[in-house]
C-alpha positions in Angstrom: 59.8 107.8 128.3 59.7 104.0 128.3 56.2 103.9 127.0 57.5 106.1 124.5 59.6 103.7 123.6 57.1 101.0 123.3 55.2 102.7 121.2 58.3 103.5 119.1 58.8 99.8 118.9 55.9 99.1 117.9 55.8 101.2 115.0 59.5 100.5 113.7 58.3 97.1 113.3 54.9 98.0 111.8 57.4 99.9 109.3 59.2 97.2 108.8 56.3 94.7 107.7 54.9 97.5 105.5 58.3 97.6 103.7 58.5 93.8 103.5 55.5 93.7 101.8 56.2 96.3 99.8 59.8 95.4 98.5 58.4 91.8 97.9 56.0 93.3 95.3 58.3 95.5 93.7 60.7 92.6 93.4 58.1 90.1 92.1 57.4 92.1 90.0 60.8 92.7 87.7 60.7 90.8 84.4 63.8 90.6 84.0 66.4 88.8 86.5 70.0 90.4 87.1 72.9 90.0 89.6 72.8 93.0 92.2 76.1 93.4 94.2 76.5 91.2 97.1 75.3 92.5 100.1 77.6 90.2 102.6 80.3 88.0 101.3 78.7 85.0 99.9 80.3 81.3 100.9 82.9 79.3 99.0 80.9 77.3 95.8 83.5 75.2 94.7 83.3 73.5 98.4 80.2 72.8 100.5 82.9 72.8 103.9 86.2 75.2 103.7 88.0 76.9 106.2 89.5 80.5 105.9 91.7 81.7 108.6 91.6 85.4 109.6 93.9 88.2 110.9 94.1 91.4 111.6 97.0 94.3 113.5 96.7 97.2 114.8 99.4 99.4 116.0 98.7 102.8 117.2 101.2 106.1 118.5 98.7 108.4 120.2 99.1 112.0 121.7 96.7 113.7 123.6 97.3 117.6 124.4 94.8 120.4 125.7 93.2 118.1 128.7 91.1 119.4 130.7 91.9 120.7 134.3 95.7 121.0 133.5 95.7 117.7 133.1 99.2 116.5 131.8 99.8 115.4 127.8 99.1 111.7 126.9 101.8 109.8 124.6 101.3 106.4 124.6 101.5 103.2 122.0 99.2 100.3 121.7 98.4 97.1 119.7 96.0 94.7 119.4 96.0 91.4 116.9 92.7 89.4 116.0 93.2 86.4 115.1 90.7 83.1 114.0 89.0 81.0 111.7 86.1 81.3 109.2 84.0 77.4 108.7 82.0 76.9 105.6 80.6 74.1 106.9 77.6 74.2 104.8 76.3 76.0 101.8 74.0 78.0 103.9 76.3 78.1 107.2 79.2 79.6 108.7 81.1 79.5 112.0 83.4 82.2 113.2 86.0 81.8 116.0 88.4 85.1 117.0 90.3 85.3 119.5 92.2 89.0 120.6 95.3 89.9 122.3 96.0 93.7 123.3 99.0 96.0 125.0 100.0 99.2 125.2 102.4 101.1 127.1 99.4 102.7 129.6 97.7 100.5 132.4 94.6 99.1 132.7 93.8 101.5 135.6 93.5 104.5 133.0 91.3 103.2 130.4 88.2 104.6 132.1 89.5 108.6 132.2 91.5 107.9 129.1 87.4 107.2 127.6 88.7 104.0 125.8 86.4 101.2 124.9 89.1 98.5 125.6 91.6 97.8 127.4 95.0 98.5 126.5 96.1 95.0 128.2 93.6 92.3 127.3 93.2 88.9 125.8 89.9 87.2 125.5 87.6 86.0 122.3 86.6 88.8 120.0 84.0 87.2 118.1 82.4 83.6 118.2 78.8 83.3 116.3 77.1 80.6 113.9 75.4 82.4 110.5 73.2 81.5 108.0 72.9 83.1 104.9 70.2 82.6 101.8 72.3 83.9 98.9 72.8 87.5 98.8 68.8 88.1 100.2 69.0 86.9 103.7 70.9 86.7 106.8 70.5 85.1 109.9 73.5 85.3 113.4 73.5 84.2 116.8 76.7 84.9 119.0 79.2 87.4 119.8 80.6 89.8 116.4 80.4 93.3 115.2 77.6 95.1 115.3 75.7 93.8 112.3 74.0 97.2 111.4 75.2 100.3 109.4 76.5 102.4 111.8 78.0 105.8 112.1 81.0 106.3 114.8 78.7 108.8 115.6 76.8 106.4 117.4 78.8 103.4 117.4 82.7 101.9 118.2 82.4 99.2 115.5 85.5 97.8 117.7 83.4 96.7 120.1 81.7 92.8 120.1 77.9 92.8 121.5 76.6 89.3 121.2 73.1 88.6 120.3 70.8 87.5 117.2 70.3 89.6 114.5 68.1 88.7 111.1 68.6 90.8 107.7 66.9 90.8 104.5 67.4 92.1 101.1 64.8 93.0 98.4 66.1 93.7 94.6 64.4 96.9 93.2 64.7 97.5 89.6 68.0 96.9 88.3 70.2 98.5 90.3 68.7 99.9 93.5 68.6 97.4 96.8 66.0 97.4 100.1 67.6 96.0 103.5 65.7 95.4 106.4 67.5 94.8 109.5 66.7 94.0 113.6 68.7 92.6 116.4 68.8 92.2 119.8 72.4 92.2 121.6 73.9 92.7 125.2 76.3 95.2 124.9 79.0 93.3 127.1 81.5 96.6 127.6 83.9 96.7 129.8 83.3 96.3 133.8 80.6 94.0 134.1 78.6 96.1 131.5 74.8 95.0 131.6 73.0 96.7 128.6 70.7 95.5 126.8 70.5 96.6 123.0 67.3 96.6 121.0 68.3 98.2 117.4 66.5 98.0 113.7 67.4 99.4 110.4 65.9 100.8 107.1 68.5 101.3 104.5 67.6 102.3 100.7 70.7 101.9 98.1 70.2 103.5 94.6 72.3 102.5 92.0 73.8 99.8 94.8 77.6 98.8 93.0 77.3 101.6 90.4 80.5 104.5 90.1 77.5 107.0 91.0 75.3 105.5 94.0 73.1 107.2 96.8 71.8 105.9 99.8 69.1 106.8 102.9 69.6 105.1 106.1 67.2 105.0 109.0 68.2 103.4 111.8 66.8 103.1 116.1 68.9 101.6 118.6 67.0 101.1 122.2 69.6 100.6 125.2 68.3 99.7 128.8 70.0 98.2 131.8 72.4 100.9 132.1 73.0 101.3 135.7 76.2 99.2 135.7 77.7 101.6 132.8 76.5 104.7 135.3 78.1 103.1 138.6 81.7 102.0 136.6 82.6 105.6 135.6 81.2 105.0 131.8 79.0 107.9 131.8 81.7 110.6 130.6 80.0 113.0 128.7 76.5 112.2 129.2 74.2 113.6 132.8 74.6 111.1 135.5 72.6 112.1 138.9 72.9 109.6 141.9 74.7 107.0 140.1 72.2 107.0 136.9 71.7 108.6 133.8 69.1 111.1 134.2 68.2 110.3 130.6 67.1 107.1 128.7 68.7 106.6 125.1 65.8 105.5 122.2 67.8 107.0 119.4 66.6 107.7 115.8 69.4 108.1 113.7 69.3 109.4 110.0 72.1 109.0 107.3 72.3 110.3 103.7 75.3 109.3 102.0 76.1 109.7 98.2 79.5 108.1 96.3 80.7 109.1 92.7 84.3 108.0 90.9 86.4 110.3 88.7 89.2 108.8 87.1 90.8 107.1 90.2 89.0 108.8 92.8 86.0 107.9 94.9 84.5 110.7 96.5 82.4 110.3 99.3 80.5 112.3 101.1 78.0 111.6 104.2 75.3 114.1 106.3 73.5 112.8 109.7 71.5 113.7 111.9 70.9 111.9 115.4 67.5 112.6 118.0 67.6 110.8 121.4 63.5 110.3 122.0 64.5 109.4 125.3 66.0 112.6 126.7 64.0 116.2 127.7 66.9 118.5 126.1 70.3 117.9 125.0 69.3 115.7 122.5 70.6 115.9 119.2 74.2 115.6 116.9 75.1 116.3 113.7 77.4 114.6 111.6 79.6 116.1 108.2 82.2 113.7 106.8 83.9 114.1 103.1 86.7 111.5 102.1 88.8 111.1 98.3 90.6 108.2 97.6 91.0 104.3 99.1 93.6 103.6 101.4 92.6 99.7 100.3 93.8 99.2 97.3 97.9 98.9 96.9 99.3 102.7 96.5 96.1 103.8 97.5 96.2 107.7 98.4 92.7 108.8 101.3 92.2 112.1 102.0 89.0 113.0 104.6 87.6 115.3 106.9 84.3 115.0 109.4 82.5 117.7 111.3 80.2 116.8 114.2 78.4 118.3 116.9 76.9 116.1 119.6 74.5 117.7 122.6 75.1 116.0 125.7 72.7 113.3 125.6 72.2 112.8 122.1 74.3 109.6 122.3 75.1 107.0 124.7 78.6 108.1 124.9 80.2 104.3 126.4 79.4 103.2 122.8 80.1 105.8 120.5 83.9 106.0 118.9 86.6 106.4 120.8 88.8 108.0 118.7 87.3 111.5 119.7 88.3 112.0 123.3 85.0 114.0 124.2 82.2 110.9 123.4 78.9 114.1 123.8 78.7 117.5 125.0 81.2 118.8 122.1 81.7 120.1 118.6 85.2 119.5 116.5 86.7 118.6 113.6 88.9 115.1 112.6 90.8 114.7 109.5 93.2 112.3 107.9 95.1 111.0 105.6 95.7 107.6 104.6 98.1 105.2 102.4 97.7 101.7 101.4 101.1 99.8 101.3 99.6 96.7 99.3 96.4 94.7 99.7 97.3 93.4 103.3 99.1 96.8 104.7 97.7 100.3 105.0 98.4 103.6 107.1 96.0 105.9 108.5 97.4 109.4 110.0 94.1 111.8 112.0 93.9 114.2 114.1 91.1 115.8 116.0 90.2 119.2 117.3 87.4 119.0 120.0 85.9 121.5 122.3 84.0 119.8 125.5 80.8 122.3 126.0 81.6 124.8 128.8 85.0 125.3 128.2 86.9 127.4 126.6 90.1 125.4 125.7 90.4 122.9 122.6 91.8 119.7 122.9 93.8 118.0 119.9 94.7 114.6 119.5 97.0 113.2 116.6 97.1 109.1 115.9 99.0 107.2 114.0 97.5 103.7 112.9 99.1 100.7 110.9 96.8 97.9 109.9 96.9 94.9 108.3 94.4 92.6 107.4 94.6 88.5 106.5 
């Protein structure tokens, strides 16, 4: 399996210089210049050194029925505030400091069968990284931050913080459509001790990139090793653990189509994936289904949405996948929701999931409540 993986490598990044090349020709080779949609948030111009200060709340009422093994109903309320600084200290630079503070009526102790990806009691820095950015084209990160790749929560908790480096780049095709490379290499840093190492690249085509009709295709691998600490702290869940380790590795390829359109006041979207772990015998692919209307975003903002997935049991590395499912592999369900924005700083998000774990014949359903707010 590992030399599998090599050779994997090996050719994602022979892809990748094929499609530098490429998108360098196809970009030299427009007559005419235009301004594409930013791809990241570009830097203050009226200053070459400002400071933004950021924010954001999360409150959430959970309740968690249909456990397995008779297992009695969760209720329980959390919150967790990020909080930090943005420093423009250059035209081309940019430090980020966060810090995060969490609690929630649970303990500690039952974050690991509860399948949460933090703790419900927790302070400690959220992010801390130095980028560089070339305009809109390129983008360069060292530190702890978001994953900086286009995950689905299929795959991915985009609440948690790996730190590493990451480089991306951006090509301009034509008027409207948009080439972005992306590679990193990150420790996962999860919870107890977590040792993983994180080797991830990224492919994504946008046609029509900005435009109230827009499609995109996005390819993406992620590579973990150094798992045995995940295995030994109860982080396995879903997926095959035998004597303390996975009995699988997890070299996934990971395929998204997504397409947008606007009528009147509504964005539609609507998203199809499909997920193959190169790294395990059997058990080894998920499917993903999601459909949303609306923007929660904007001020009065109605969202309406709905995903369908299906995950084998080692399709995914289920310690990093979302944790708003309860069952993180080994299940097929349903989550829907329904969201409101208050104004531009306060929104409300309402989901519920029906699950069913693989070998049992039982559903469980879970129903959140979320408040946000962003600064």
């Amino acid at each position: 399996m590992k030399t599998r993986s090599g050779l994997l490598a090996s050719g994602l990044l022979l892809a990748l210089s094929l499609a530098t090349l490429l998108a360098s020709s196809l970009a030299a080779a427009q007559e005419e210049e235009y301004e594409a949609d930013p791809l990241l948030a570009s830097l203050p111009e009226e200053s070459a050194s400002s400071v933004t200060f950021l924010g954001n709340l999360w409150l959430d009422q959970d309740h968690v029925s249909g456990l397995p093994a008779d297992r009695p109903d969760i209720n329980r309320t959390r919150g967790r505030f990020r909080f930090g600084l943005s420093w423009a200290f250059a035209p081309s630079w940019e430090l980020v400091a966060v810090g995060r503070i969490g609690q929630g009526t649970d303990s500690n102790d039952d974050n690991r069968r509860n399948n949460d990806n933090q703790r419900s009691d927790d302070y400690g820095i959220d992010e801390l990284l130095v980028r560089w950015r070339d305009g809109d084209e390129a983008m360069l990160q060292f530190g702890k931050s978001a994953l900086p790749i286009d995950l689905s929560p299929m795959l991915w908790d985009p609440d948690i913080r790996p730190a590493g480096i990451a480089y991306e780049r951006a090509f301009s095709l034509g008027e409207l459509d948009r080439l972005t490379l992306v590679a990193g290499y990150f420790e996962g840093q999860h919870l107890y001790g977590d040792e993983s190492l994180i080797g991830a690249a990224q492919i994504a085509w946008d046609w029509r990139a900005g435009a109230p009709q827009r499609a995109s295709v996005v390819l993406s691998w992620l590579d973990f090793s150094q798992l045995d600490e995940l295995a030994m702290q109860g982080l396995g869940r879903t997926n095959r653990i035998a004597a303390g380790q996975y009995v699988s590795d997890f070299n996934l390829i990971d395929l998204q189509l997504n397409g947008h359109a606007e009528f009147g006041s509504w964005p539609i979207d609507l998203s199809l994936e499909y997920v193959h772990n190169l790294g395990a015998d059997d058990s080894q692919d998920g499917w993903r289904i999601g459909l949303s209307a609306g923007d929660r975003q904007i001020p009065g903002g109605l969202e309406f949405g709905i995903v369908w997935q299906r995950i084998q049991r080692d399709a995914v590395l289920a310690a990093f996948n979302s944790d708003d499912w309860w069952f993180h592999s080994y299940m097929h369900g349903q989550l829907a929701w329904v969201g409101y924005g208050i104004d531009r700083t306060w929104n409300l998000r309402l989901f519920g999931t029906r699950e069913q774990r693989d070998g049992l014949s039982d559903y469980t359903h879970r129903v959140q409540l979320e408040v946000n707010a962003n600064w």
